[in-house]
N, C-alpha and C positions, 0 to 999 in steps of 0.2 A: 669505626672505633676499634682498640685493641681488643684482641681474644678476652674473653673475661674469667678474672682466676676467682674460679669458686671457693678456693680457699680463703680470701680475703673478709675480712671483717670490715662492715661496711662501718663508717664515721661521720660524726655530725657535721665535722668540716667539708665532708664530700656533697653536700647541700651549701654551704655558704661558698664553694670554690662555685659550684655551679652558677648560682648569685653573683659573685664577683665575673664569670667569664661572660655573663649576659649586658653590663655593662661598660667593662673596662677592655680598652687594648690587650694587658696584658696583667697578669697577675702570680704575684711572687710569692710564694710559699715557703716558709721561714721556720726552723725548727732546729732542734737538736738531732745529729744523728743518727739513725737507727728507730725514729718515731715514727717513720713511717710513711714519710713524703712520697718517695718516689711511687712507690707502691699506687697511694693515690694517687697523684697526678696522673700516670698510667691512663688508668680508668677513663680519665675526662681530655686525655691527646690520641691525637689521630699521627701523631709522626715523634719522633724523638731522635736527640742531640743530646750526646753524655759528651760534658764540656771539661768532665776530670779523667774518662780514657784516654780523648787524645791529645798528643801534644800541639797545642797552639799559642802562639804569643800575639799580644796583639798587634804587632804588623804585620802577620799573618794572616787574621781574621778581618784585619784594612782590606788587605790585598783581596780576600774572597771570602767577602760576607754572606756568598750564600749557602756557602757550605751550612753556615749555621741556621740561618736565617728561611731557605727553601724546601717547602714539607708540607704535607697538609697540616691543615689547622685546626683547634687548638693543635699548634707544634711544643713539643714538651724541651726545654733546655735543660738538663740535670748537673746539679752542679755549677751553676752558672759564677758563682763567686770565683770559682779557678781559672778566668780570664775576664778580669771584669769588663774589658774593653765589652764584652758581649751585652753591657747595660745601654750605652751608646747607640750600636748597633739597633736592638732592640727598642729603644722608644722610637730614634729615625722611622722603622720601620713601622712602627705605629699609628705614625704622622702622616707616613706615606699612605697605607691600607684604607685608612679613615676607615677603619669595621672593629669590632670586639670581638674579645675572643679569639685572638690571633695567637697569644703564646702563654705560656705557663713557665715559670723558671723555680728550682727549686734550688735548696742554699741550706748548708747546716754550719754559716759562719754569715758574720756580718761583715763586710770591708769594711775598711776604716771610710770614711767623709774623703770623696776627693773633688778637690774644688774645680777638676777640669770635666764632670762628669755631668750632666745635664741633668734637672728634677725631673723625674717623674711625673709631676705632679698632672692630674685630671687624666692621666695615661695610663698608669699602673697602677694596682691598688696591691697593698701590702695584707696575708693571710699569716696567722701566727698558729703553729702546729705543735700540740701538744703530745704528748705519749697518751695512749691509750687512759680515758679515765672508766672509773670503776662500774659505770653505766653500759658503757663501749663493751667491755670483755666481760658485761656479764653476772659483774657480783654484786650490780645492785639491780633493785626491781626498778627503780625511775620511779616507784607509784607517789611520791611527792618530789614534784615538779620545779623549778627554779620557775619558771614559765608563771605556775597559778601563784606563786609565792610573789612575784613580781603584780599579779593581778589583784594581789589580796584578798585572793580564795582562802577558807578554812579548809585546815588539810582534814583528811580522815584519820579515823584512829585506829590504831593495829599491835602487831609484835614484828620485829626484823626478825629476817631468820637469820642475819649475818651473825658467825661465832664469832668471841674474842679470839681464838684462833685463825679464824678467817684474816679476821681483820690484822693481826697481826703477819700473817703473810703477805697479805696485799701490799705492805709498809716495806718488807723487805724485798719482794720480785718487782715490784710497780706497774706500770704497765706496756713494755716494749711487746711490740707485734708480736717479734720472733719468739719471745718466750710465753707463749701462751698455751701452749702444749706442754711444756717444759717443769722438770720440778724443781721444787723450791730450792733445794740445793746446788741443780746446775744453773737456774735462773742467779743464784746468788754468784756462783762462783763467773757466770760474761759479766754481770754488771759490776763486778771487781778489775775484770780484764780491762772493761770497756773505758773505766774510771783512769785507771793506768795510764791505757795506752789516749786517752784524751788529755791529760796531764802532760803525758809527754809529747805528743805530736800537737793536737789542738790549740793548745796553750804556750807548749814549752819552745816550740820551733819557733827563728825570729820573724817578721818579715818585712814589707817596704821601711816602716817607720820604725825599728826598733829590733832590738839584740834580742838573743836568742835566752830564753826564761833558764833557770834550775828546775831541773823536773822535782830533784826534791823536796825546793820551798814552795813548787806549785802545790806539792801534795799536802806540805803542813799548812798551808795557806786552806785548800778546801775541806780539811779537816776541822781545823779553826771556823770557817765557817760552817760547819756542820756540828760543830760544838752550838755555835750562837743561833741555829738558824729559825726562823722566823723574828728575831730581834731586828734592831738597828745598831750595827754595829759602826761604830769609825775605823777609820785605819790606825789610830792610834791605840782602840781595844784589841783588834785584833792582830798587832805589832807586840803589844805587852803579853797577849795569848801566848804567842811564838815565843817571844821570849820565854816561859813556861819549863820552854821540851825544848831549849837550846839552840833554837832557830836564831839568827841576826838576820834582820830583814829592814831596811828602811821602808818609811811611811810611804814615799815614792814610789819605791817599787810593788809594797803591796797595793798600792792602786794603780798600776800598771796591767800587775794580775788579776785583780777584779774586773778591768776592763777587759781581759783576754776571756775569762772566764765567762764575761754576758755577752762578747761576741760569739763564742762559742755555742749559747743558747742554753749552756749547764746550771747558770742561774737566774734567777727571774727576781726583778726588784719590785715590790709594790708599793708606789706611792700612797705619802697622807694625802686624808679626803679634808680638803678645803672648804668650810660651809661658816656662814653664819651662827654664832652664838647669841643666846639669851646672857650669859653670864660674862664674869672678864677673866676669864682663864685661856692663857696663849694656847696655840695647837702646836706640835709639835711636828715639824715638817720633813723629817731623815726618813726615807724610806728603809722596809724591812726585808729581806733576802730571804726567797728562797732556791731550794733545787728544783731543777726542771722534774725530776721524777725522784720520789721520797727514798727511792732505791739507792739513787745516788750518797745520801745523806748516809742513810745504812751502811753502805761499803764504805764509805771513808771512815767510819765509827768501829768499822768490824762488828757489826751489830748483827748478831744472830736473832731469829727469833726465840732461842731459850733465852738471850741476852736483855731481851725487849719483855718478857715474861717478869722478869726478875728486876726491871729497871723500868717500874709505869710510868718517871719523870722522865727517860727517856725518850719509854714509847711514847708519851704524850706529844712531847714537840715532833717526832717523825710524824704523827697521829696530826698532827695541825698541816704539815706540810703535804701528805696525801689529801686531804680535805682541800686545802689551796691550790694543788695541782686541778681536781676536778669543778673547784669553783673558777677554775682561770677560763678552762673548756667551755663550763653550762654558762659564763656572762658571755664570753664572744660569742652563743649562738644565739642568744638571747640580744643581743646589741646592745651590752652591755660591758660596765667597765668594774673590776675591783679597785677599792682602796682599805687603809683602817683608818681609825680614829685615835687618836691618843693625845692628852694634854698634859698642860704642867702641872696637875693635881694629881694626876696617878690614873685617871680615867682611860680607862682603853676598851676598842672595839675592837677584833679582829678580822671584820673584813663588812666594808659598805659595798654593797652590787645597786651599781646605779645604771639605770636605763637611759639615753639619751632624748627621751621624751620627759625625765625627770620622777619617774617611779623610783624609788629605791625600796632598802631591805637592810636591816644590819643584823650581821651575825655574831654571835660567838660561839668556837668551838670546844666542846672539853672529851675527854675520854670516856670517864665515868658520870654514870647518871645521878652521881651522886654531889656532884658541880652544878644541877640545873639550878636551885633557888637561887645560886648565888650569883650565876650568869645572868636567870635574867632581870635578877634587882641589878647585875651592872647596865643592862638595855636600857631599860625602864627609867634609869638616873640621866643615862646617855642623851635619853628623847628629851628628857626634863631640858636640858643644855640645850639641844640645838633650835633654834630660830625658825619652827615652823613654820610662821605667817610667813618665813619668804621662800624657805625650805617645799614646804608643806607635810604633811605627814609621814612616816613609813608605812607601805604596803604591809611589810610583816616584821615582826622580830623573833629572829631565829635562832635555836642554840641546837649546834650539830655534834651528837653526840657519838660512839663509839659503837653500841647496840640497845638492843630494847625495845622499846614501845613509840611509836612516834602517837600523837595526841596534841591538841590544843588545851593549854592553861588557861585557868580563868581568868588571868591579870594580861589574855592577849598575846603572851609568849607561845610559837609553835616551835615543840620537841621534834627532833627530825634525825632519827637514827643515820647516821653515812649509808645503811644499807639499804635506805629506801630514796635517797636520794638522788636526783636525775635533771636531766633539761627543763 
């Protein structure tokens, strides 16, 4: 194995890649930028291939696939999307070994669909890497669980020590590796750079299928959705946005950029949760957007923390997409999936974590503890709706709140401060 850097922060995904390289050929690690891939994969290869230092094309990589291809195993490919011919390569190779755990590939973009490129499928399995959540670096205790809330444990009862200042940093640095030593100030001013220069390179360069972006309607475009974010937005709302602040943008093209953007791995879409109803109210099917790390959201807002102090509508929606960054983390380690719930009465969930054994949990998040009655008389109406003879019940119903006391209610609702929140 590679030397081991003491300085690293170990990760809940560094257990599920393990999982994943005990079964499968090969397994591809999927993230945004700077979250921290490389770093892990590291850990778990015994050889490595940076597939963005060198120049290769792939009739090059035809011609001598073992440059890439030859190395002990787990062999680590970094960067692998920068020549995708190395996907090909790599199941072959797969096919050929007949063993697991042969390669790791890491990707902080998604290619486009190419119809000449073989599935995957029973060969690779796909890992989705998050930025650090608030468990990870520390600022929260983990002592109520995602894990017993899925088992329909009662939680215990306590105080967070989390401040609203805490909390309000956390929303504005988020959680990249590198800045975790780092103050809040220069943590804010890279995740400014990083937002820039991803605008402009990540997004805004052309490539096989398509012209080269405006970095400056990329930026009013993520703004815009940093305006809306945790909604569901169309391209026609967020067209009339632009229009706003003197943007012209076709509907087309802002969904061009959205597609660049969730290639890029900067946004994360959450599907509605599809279930059975007792009542005849439609569900509302448009998924909701957020950022991969709430920081992101920050800097496109120019959102200081004195800014977020003085603007709690603000911080609340940054406040819901931090919450959903770490909810994204504790379901994938959990084997679990997020969606919301929303109908055409006005009814809304913000986020069902469904187990694929069929456990679920539905939450809702508020800032102030002063949203709890009302959050969970919306749970309580929620469960009323859904179809539990086919359904079956929720584990728990949860409202995640800002700081405080976490406690169990009498009416069944568990209170769950963000700061005691964990896997």
């Amino acid at each position: 194995m590679n030397e081991v850097d003491t300085s690293y922060t170990r990760r809940l995904v560094d257990s599920e890649l393990e999982q994943r390289l005990a079964y499968a050929g090969a397994v591809i690690v999927e993230g945004p930028k700077a979250c921290g891939k490389t770093s892990t994969a590291e850990r778990h290869s015994r050889s490595i291939f940076r597939a963005d230092l060198d120049f290769l094309t792939d009739s090059a990589i035809a011609a001598w696939p073992e440059l890439i291809l030859e190395g002990k195993t787990p062999r680590l490919i970094d960067e692998w999307q920068s020549v995708p011919e190395i996907w090909n390569r790599v199941r072959r190779a797969v096919d050929d070994r007949k063993a697991f755990g042969q390669f790791i590939l890491t990707g902080s973009a998604q290619p486009r669909d190419d119809a000449m490129r073989h599935s995957g499928a029973g060969r690779i399995s796909r890992l989705r890497m998050y930025t650090l959540s608030t468990f990870e670096s520390g600022h929260s205790t983990g002592s109520v669980s995602m894990a017993a809330l899925l088992k329909g444990e009662t939680i215990s009862t306590g105080k967070c020590s989390q401040t609203f200042d805490d909390l309000v940093d956390s929303v504005v640095t988020g959680g990249w590796p590198a800045n975790l030593q780092a103050s809040v100030s220069t943590t804010m001013r890279r995740v400014r750079d990083y937002l820039v220069e991803a605008a402009r390179i990540d997004v805004a360069q052309p490539d096989s299928t398509s012209r080269g972006k405006d970095p400056r309607k990329v930026g009013a475009v993520i703004q815009s959705l940093a305006r809306g974010v945790g909604s569901s937005m169309s391209l026609s709302t967020i067209r009339e946005d632009l229009s706003q602040v003197s943007v012209d943008i076709s509907e087309r093209t802002v969904e061009s950029y959205l597609d660049a953007l969730q290639r890029a791995m900067l946004i994360e879409f959450v599907p509605a949760w599809t279930v059975h109803l007792r009542s005849r109210a439609r569900l509302r099917t448009k998924p909701k957007h957020y950022f991969a790390d709430p920081s992101l959201a920050a800097a496109a807002l120019k959102a200081s923390p004195k800014h977020l102090r003085d603007d709690l509508r603000l911080l609340g929606l940054l406040f819901e997409n931090l919450v959903m960054r770490d909810l994204l983390v504790y379901a994938q380690h959990n084997d679990a999936t997020i969606s919301f719930y929303r109908d055409n009465n006005g009814l809304e969930v913000d986020a069902i974590v469904e187990q694929h054994d069929g456990a679920w949990i539905a939450i809702e998040i508020k800032l102030g503890a002063n949203a709890v009655d009302d959050a969970a008389a919306t749970l309580q109406r929620f469960v009323g709706k859904v179809d539990t003879d086919r359904k079956g019940e929720p584990a728990a119903l949860v409202v995640i709140t800002g700081n405080g006391y976490h406690y169990p209610r009498t009416d069944g609702v568990s209170v769950v401060p963000f700061g005691v929140l964990g896997p």
